[in-house]
N, C-alpha and C positions, 0 to 999 in steps of 0.2 A: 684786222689781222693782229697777232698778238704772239705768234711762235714764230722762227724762224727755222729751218733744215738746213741744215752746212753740211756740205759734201766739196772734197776735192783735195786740193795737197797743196803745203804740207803739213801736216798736222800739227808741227812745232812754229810754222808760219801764220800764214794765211788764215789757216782754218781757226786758231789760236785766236788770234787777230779778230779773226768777225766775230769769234763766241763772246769777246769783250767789247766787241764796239755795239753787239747786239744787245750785250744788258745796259749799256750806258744810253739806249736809246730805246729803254722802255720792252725789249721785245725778250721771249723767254726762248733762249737759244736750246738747242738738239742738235747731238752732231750726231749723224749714223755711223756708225762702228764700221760697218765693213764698208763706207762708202767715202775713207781718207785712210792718206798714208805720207809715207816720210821714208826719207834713205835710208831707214836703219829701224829696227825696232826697240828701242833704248831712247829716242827722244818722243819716238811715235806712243809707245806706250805711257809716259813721263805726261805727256802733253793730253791726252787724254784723261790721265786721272787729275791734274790741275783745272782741267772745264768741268768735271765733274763736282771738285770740292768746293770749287769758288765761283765758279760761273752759269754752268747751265745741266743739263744732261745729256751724256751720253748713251744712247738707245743703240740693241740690234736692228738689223732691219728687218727685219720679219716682227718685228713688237711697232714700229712704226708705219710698217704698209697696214698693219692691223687699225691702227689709228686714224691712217688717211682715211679707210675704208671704214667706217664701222657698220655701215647698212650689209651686212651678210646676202651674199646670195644664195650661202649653204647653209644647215646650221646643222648637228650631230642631235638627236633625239635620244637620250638615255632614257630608256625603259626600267621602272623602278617597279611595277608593279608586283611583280614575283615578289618581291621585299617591302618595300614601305605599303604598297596596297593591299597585303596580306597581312601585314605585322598586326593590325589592327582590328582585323573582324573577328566575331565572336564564333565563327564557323572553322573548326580546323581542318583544312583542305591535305588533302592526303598525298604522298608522294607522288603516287603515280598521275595523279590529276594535275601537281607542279611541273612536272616536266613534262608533259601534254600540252600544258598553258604556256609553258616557255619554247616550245616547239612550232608552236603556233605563232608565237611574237619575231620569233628568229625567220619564221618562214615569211613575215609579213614587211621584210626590207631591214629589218631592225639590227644593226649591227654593234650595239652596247647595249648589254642588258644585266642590270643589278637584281641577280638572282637570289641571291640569298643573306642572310647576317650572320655572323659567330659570335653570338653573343649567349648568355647563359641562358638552357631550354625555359626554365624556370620563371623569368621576365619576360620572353615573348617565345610562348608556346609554337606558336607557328612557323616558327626557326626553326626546331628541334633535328629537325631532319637535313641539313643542311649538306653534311655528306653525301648523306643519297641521294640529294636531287643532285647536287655535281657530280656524280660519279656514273648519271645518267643523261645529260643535258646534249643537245648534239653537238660535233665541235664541228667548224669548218674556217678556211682561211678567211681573214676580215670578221670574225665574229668575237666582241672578249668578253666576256664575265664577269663580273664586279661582286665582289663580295665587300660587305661595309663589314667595319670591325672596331675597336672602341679599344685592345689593347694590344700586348702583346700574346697572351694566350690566342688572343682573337686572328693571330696572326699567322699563330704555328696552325692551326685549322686551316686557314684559309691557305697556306701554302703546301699541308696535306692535299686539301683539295683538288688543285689544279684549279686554283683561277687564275684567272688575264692582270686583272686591276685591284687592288685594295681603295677602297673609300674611308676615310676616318674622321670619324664625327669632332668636333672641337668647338662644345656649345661655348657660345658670348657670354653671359650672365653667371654667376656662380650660383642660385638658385637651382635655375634650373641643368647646370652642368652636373650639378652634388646628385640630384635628383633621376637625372638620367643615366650617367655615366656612376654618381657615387667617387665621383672624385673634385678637386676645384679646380678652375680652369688653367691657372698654373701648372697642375699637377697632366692637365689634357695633354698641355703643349710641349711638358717635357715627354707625354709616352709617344704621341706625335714623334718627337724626335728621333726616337729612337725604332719606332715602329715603320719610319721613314728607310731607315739607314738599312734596315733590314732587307726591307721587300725591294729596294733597288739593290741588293746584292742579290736578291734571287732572281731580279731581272721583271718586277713589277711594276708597275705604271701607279702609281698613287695621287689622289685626289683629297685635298684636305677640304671637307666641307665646317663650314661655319654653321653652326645651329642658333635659330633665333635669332639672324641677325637682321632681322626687321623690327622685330618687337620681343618678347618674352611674359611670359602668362603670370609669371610672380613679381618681377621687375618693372615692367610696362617699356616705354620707350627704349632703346639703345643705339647710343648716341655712334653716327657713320664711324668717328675716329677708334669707337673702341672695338669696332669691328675691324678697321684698316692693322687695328697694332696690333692684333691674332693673325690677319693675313700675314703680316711680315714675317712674323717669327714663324709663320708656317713655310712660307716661302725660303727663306735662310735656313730651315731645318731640310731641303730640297722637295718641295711638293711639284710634281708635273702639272698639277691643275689645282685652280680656287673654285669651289662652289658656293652660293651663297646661298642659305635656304630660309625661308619665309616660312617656319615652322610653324603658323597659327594663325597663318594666313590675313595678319594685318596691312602690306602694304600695298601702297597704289603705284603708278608709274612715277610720280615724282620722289618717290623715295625710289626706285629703280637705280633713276636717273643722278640722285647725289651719293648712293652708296659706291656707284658704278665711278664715280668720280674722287670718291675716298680713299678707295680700292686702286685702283689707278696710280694713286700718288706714290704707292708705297710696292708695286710689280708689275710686272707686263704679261705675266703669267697668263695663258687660259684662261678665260670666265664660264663657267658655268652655272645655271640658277636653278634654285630649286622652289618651288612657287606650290600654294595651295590654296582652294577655289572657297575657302571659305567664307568672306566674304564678298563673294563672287568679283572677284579684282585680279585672279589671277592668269585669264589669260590675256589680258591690259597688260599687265605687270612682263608676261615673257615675252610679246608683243615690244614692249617699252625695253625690255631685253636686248633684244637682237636689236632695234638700234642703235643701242648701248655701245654696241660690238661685242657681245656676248658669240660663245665658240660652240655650245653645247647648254640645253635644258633638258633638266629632267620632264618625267612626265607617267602617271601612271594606268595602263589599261583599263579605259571603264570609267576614268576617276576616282576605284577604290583607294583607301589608303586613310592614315594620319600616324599622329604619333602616340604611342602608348600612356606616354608622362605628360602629354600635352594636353590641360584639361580642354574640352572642348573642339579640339583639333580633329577638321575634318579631313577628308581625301584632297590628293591631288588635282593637278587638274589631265583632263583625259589626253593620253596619249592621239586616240583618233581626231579628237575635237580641237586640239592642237595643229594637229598636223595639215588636216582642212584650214586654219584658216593661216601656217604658213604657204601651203601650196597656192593660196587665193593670192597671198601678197608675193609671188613670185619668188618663195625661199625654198630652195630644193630641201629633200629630205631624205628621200630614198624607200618614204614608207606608200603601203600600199592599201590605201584606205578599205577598201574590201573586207582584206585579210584582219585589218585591226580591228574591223569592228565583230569580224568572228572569232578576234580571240576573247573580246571584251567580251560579250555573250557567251563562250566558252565559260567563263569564271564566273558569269552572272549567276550563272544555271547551278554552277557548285557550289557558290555562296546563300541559292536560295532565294535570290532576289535582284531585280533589275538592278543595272547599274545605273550609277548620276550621269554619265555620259551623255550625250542629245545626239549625236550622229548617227545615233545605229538606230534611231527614231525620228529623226525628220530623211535624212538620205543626202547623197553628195550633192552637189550643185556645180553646174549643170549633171543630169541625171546621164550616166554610162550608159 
């Protein structure tokens, strides 16, 4: 044992009291916010920022049940495949066939799906259309839409749009941030900011994904902490959710498992991951996730997908082929394996060619 939980009153007392005798005795104290109090709130409040600076931490309690638990019984499956799984093929799939394909995902339990990107047509053709597949997609209660977007133009679209969610990429590496974005990664995290402050006055849910933060294709390694100091400053800029994404598909579960604890140090924020099967590691890697205490993985129909600027960067790993094997290890999901694997075949047949998926070719287990 090595933490301690303090709960109870008063917070200028007792509670004060243990968070000091608990570091003087080796143990790294947590007081739960809404689980102490005090006469008044003027010493209550006092006494809590004093454990926080000099003695332990103060957590919500909804960031600490997440902690006790981190074995998930649920986990949120974001469907990227209309977007990251398309971004990349050399077949440009047509409107009417996008919103067919996200019709099919939405019908198939999926209630987050990152349908399209606003980003310039010019760089990823496949976007081009992005208006019009939202202007067509179905809506219904519990379903949101995620458009990834990389500025602030990227922003004013998407809030034409009518999406649910903004996504905003904020690669690790300056190589590859210049290269993707065209901007440095300083320069990410100030439009981050402000891209931030936007979409929650319009009443948007934002996700700041980290790009590369497993590895990088010009850089090579990168190091958990320089990934953790892009978390914060996206978190203090206010991100509803942290994504991490394994854009080149280098990591195993043990880098999961320390990034997942770098990250930690620095928010209690949502974890979401974003994982690709390139070195066929990644679904160990979302596996190694959800122990983590991961909230949400992406994941893309079929397996299509990779990154444009990413040499070598293949697909994801499949939405169906996923979801089978959290349904095996007793993690709800809400998806309907059937339906997934008609939508992957749906887009197979558009794109021309079988998808990397294995589900919609060996069959569930046990057989329906």
């Amino acid at each position: 044992m090595d933490t301690l939980l303090i709960a109870g009153v008063s917070t200028s007392g007792c509670v004060r009291a243990s968070a000091v005798d608990a570091v003087q005795h080796g143990f790294a104290p947590v007081v739960v916010r809404q689980a102490v109090g005090d006469r008044g709130p003027g010493p209550h409040e006092a006494s809590l920022f004093d454990v926080q600076a000099k003695y332990g931490e103060v957590r919500d309690e909804e960031a600490v049940l997440r902690r006790l638990s981190p074995h998930a019984s649920e986990v949120d499956l974001v469907e990227v495949g209309p977007r990251d799984g398309l971004q990349n093929e050399p077949v440009l799939v047509g409107t009417d066939d996008k919103v067919a394909y996200i019709a099919a995902l939405a019908g198939a339990g999926l209630t987050r799906i990152e349908a399209v990107s606003f980003v310039h047509p010019r760089l990823v053709p496949q976007m081009a259309d992005a208006e019009q597949v939202m202007a067509r997609v179905p809506r219904r209660d519990g379903l949101s839409y995620i458009g990834l977007i990389v500025n602030e133009r990227g922003l004013e679209r998407a809030l034409d749009s009518g999406v649910d969610e903004v996504n905003v990429t904020v690669v690790a590496t300056e190589t590859l941030s210049r290269r993707n974005q065209r901007m440095s990664v300083a320069g990410a995290l100030g439009s981050f900011a402000a891209v931030s402050a936007r979409a929650h006055a319009a009443g948007l849910r934002v996700t700041a994904t980290v790009g590369a933060a497993f590895g990088c294709p010009f850089e090579g390694e990168v190091p958990p902490g320089q990934v953790a100091a892009i978390v914060r400053r996206c978190a203090e800029a206010g991100a509803d959710e942290i994504a991490l994404a394994d854009t080149i598909g280098v990591g195993v579960p043990a880098d999961v498992r320390h990034l997942t604890e770098a990250v930690r140090a620095v928010t209690d924020l949502p974890l979401r991951f974003h994982f690709h099967n390139t070195r066929n590691t990644g679904y160990a890697n979302a596996l190694a996730a959800v122990e983590a205490g991961a909230s949400a993985l992406d994941a893309s129909s079929g397996g299509i997908g990779g990154c444009p600027f990413a040499p070598a960067a293949t697909g994801n790993i499949a939405t169906e082929d996923l979801a089978y094997a959290l349904r095996r290890s007793r993690i709800r999901t809400g998806a309907d394996l059937r339906r997934l694997t008609e939508a992957a075949a749906f887009i197979g047949e558009r794109l021309g060619s079988p998808v990397p998926a294995l589900l919609g070719r060996a069959g569930d287990f046990p057989p329906p």
